[in-house]
C-alpha positions as CSV (number, residue, x, y, z in Angstrom):
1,X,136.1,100.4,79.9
2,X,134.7,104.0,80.4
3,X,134.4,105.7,83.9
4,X,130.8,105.6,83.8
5,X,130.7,101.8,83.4
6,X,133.2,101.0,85.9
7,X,131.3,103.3,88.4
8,X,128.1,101.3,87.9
9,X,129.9,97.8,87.8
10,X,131.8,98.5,91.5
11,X,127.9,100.0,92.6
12,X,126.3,96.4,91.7
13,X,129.0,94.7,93.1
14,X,129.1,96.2,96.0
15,X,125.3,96.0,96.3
16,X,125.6,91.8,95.7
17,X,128.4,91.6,98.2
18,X,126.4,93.4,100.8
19,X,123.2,91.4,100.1
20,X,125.5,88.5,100.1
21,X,126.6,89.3,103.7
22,X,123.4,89.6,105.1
23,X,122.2,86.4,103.5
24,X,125.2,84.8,105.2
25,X,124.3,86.2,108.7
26,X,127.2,88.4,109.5
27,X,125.5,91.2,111.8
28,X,127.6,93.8,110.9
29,X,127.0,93.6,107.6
30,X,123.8,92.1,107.5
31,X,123.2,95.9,109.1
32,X,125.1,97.3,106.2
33,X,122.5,98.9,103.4
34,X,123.9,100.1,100.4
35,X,123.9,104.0,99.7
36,X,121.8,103.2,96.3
37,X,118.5,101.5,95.8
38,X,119.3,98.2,95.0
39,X,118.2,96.5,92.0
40,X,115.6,93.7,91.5
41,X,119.1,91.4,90.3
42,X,120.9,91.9,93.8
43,X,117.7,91.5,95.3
44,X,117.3,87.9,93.4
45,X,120.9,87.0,93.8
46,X,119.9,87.5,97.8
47,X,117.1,85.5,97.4
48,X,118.2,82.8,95.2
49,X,115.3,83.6,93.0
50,X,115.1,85.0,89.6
51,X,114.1,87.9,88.9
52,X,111.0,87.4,86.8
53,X,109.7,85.6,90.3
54,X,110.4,88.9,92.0
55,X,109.1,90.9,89.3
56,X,105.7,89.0,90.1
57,X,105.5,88.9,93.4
58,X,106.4,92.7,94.1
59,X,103.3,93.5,91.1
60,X,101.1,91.3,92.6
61,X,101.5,90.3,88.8
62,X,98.7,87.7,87.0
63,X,100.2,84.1,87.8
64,X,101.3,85.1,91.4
65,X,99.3,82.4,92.9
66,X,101.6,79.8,91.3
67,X,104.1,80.8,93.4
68,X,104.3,79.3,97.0
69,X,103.0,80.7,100.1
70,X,106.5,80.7,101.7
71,X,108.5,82.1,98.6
72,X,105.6,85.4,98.0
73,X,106.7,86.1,101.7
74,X,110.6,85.8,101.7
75,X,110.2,88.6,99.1
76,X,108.0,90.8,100.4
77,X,109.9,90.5,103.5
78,X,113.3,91.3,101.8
79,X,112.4,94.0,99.6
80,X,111.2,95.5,103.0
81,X,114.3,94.8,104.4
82,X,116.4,96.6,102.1
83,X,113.8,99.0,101.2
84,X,113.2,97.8,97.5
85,X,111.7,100.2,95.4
86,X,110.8,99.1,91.8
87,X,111.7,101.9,89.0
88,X,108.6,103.8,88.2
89,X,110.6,104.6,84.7
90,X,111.2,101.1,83.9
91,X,108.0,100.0,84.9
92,X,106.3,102.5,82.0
93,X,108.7,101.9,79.4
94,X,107.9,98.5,79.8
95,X,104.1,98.8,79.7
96,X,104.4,102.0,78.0
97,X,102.6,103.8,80.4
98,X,103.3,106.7,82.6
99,X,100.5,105.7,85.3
100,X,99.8,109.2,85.4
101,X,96.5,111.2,84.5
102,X,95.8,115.1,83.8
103,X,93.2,116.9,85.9
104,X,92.0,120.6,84.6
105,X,90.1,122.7,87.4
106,X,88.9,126.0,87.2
107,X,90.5,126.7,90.8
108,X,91.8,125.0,93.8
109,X,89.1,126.0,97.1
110,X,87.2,123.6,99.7
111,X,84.3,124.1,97.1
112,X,83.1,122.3,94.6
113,X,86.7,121.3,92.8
114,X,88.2,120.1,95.7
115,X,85.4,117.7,96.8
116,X,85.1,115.9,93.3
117,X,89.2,115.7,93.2
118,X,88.7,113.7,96.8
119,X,86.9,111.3,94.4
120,X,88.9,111.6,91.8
121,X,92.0,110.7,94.3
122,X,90.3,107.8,96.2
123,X,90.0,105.9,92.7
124,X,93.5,106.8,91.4
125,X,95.5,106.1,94.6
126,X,93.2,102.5,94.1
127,X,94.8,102.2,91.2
128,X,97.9,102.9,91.2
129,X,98.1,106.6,89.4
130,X,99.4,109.7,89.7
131,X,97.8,112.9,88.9
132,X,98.5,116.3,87.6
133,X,96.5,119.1,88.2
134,X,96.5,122.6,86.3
135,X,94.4,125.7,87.7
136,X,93.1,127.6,84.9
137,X,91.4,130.0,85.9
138,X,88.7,129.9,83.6
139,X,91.3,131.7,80.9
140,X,90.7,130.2,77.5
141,X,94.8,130.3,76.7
142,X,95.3,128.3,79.3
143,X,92.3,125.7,79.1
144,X,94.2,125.8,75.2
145,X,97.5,125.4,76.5
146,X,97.9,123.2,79.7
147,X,96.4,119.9,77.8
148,X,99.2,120.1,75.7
149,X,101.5,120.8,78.4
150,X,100.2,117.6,80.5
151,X,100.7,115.7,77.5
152,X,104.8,116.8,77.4
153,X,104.7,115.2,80.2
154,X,103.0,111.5,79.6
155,X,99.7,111.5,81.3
156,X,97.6,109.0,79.6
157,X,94.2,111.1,79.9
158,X,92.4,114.1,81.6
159,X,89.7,114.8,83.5
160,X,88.1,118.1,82.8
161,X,86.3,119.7,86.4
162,X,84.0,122.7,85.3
163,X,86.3,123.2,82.0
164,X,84.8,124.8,78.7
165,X,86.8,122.4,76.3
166,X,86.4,124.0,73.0
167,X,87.2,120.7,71.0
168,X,88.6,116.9,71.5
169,X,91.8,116.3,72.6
170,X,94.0,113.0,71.2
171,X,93.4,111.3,74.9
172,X,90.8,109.7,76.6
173,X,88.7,112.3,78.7
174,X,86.2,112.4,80.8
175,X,84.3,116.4,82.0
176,X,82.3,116.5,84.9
177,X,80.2,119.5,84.7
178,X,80.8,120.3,81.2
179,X,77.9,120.7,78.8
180,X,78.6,121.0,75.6
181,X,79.4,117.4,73.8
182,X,82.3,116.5,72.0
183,X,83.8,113.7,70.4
184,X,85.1,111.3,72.4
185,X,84.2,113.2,75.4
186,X,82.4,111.4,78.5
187,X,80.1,113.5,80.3
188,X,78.7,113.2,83.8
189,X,76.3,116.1,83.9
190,X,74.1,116.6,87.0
191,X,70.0,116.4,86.1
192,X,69.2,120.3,86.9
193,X,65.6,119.5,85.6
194,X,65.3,117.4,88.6
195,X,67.0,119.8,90.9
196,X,64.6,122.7,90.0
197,X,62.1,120.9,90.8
198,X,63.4,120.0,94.1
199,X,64.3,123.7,94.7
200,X,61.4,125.5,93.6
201,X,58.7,122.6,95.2
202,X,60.0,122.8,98.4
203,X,59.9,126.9,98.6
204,X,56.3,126.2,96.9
205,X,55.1,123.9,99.7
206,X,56.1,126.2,102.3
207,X,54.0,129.1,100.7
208,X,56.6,131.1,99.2
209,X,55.6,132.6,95.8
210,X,58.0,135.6,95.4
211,X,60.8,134.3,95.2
212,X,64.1,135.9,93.8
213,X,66.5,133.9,91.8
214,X,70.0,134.1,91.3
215,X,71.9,133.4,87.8
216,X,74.9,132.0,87.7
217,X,78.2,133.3,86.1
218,X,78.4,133.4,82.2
219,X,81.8,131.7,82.0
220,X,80.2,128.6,84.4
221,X,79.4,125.0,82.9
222,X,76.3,124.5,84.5
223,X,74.6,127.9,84.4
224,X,72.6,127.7,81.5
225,X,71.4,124.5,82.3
226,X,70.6,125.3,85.6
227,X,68.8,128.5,84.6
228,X,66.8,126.6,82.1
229,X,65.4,124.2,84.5
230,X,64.7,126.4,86.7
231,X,62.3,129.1,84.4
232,X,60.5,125.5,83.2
233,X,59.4,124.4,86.8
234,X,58.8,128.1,87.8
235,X,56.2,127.7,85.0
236,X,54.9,124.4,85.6
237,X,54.3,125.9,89.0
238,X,52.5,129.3,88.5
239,X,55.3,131.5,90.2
240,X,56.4,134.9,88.5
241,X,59.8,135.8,88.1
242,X,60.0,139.4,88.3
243,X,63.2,140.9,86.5
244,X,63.7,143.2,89.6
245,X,64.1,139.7,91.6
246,X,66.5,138.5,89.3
247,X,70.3,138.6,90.3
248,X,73.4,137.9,88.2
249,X,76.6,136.7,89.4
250,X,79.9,138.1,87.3
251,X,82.8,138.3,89.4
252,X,85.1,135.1,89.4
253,X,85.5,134.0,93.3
254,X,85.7,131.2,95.8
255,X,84.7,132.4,98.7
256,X,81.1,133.9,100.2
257,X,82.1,137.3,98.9
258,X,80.6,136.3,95.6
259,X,77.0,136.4,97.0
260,X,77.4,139.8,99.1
261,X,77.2,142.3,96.5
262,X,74.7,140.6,94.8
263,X,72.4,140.8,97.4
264,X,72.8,144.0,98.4
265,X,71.4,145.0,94.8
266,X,68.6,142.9,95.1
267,X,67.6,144.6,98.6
268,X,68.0,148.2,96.3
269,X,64.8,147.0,94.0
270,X,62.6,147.3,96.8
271,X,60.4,144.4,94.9
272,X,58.8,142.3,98.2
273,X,60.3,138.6,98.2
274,X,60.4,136.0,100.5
275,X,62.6,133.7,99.2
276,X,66.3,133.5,97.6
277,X,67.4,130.8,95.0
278,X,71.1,130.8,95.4
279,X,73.6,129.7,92.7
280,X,75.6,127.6,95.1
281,X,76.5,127.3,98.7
282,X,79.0,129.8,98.4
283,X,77.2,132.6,96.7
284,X,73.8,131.1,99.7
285,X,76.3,132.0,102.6
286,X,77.7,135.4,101.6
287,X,73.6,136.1,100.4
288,X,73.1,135.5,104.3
289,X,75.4,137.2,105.7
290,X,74.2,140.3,103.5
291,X,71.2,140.3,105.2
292,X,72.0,139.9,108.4
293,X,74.1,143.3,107.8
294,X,71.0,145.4,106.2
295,X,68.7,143.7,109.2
296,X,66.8,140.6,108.1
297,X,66.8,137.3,109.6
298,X,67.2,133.7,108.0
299,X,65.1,132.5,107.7
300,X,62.2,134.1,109.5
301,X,62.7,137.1,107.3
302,X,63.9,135.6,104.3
303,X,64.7,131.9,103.2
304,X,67.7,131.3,101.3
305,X,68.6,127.6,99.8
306,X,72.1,126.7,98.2
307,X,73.6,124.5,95.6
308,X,76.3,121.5,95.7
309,X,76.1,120.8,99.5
310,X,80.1,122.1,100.0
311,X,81.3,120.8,104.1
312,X,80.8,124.3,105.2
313,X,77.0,124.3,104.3
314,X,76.1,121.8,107.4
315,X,78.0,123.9,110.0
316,X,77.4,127.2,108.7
317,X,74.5,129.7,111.2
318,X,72.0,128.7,110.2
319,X,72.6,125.3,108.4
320,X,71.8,125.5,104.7
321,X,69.2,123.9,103.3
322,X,70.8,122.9,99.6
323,X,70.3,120.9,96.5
324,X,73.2,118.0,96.9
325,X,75.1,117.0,94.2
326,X,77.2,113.6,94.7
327,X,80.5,115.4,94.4
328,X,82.7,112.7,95.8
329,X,80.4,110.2,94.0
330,X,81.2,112.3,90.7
331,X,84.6,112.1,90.7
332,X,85.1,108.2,91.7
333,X,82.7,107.9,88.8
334,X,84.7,110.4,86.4
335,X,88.0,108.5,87.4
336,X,86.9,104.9,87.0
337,X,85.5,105.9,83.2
338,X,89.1,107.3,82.3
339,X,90.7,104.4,83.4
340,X,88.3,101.8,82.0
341,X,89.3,104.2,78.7
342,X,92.4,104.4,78.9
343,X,92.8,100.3,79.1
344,X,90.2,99.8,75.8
345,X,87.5,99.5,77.2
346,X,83.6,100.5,76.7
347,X,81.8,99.8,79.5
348,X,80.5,102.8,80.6
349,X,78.1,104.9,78.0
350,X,79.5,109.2,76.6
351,X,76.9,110.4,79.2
352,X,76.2,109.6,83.0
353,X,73.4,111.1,84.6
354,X,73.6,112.5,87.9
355,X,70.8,112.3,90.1
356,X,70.4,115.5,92.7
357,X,69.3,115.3,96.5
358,X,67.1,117.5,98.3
359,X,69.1,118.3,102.0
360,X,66.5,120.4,104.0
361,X,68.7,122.1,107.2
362,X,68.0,125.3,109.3
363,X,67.8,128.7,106.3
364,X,64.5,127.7,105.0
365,X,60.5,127.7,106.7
366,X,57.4,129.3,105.7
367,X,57.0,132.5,105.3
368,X,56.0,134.8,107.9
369,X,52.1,135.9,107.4
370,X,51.8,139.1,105.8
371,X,55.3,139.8,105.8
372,X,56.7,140.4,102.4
373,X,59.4,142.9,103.1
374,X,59.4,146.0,101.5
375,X,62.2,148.2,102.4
């Protein structure tokens, strides 16, 4: 017999004998645990149960309920005992699954990503998976590469957060945020016609008709869209949108920063406005904090509304007044469609609409009578 198997037989052996012990009520070695996991045959031997009963009880397995009260608790209560861990390895091999799931992001901040991962999470932890997330950074080798890296490592599908796929992938996958359709591709894309008209009707009612509007980055999901809807309602509407009021985002940040710059160009056309459309909550606060530096108030000076509804955008000075999208909502959503994918199933159609919310906080009001800023 080689080393290797005389190793393992004295390591199951010993493992029996100590179970064996503690089933027989010696204290000392009742308080004897073995230096390895044990397996699920020591633990049955202990028991005086088969395996397979184990097996089930431990799974919470269909056909548990045939099993008495009395026995499901003698085994929960041993494999607490000797802290019983089944084998995640034999587990997949068995049901040839890895449990495990791919998530792309753009970046990892406490903005948008982050709050439709908590979703994400919340399902998977549910159910039982695991997940891998890569940070792309919006570079199209990696948004190439790191699918097929994630698939190396077993994960049954992806989710795709903000991610320009360029084509299918062999897996189930589900994009929040990502507009152009694919094949086999689920898509839960927010309704931006519905938020301009949330956003530009509730600067309307307050009397604001210059308004300046800011574009989001090229290399963003939603931008197009959002830009879209936004032109149509400004239409419906009567309101001009002068290209010296019009902003474009370009640099590729997280944090408020990404609004500052911006708006310090848009003070520099010395075009009268009253009101700022912001990109997202992000871009909104650093827009503020902009003005406040060059001497204008929010809002009694200037209004400013946001996009997504991140945490910060309820506790920021003043509170932002934002379009809300369901973040959390989202990703429970995206992650429940993967898995109901991934197990065959059809239940949930290639597109889910997302419906927006108008949150109305401190950084917007009417404007001030004739006081359209020229500076």
């Amino acid at each position: 017999m080689s080393k290797t198997r005389v190793d393992s037989a004295k390591r199951a052996s010993a493992g029996r004998g100590a179970l064996r012990a503690a089933r027989n009520g010696s204290r000392a070695q009742s308080e004897f645990l073995p230096p390895r996991p044990i397996s699920l045959r020591t633990l049955g031997d202990y028991l005086d149960l088969s395996p397979a009963t184990i097996s089930l009880v431990l799974n919470n397995a269909p056909g548990v309920r045939s099993i008495p009260e009395e026995t499901r608790e003698r085994v929960i209560a041993a494999a607490k005992k000797f802290d019983y861990r089944p084998s995640f390895f034999a587990r997949s091999l068995r049901r040839r699954q890895s449990f495990s799931v791919g998530v792309l992001v753009p970046e990892l901040s406490d903005g948008y990503s982050t709050l439709v991962m908590n979703g994400i999470e919340e399902v998977l932890i549910e159910e039982g998976y695991f997940y891998l997330t890569a940070s792309h950074r919006r570079k199209a080798d990696l948004i190439e590469e790191y699918p097929g890296l994630l698939m190396e490592r077993s994960v049954e599908g992806f989710i795709a957060i903000d991610t320009a796929l360029q084509h299918s992938l062999p897996l189930p996958v589900v994009s929040v945020a990502g507009h152009k359709p694919l094949p086999g591709v689920a898509r839960i894309v927010l309704d931006h016609r519905r938020a301009a008209e949330l956003t530009l009707r509730h600067l309307y009612q307050l009397g604001h008709r210059q308004i300046a509007f800011m574009r989001g980055q090229p290399f963003s999901s939603d931008s197009e869209d959002r830009w879209r809807g936004l032109m149509a309602v400004a239409r419906e509407l009567g309101l001009t949108v002068h290209p010296e009021l019009v902003i474009q985002l370009e640099q590729n940040l997280s944090s408020p920063e990404l609004g500052y710059p911006v708006a310090v160009r848009l003070l520099s056309q010395k075009c009268p406005f009253t009101a700022v459309v912001s990109y997202n909550d992000i871009s909104a606060i650093g827009v503020i904090r902009s003005f406040r530096d060059h001497g204008l108030r929010v809002p009694e000076d200037v209004s400013v509304i946001g996009f997504d509804d991140i945490q910060a955008a309820a506790f920021h000075t003043p509170s932002l007044t934002t379009i809300r999208q369901p973040l959390n909502s989202m990703g429970n959503t995206a992650a429940r469609i993967l898995l109901e994918r991934i197990r065959g199933g059809s239940q949930f159609p290639d597109e889910v609409p997302i419906v927006p919310e108008l949150i109305i906080r401190e950084s917007t009001m009417p404007p001030a009578a004739a006081k359209n800023r020229k500076k």
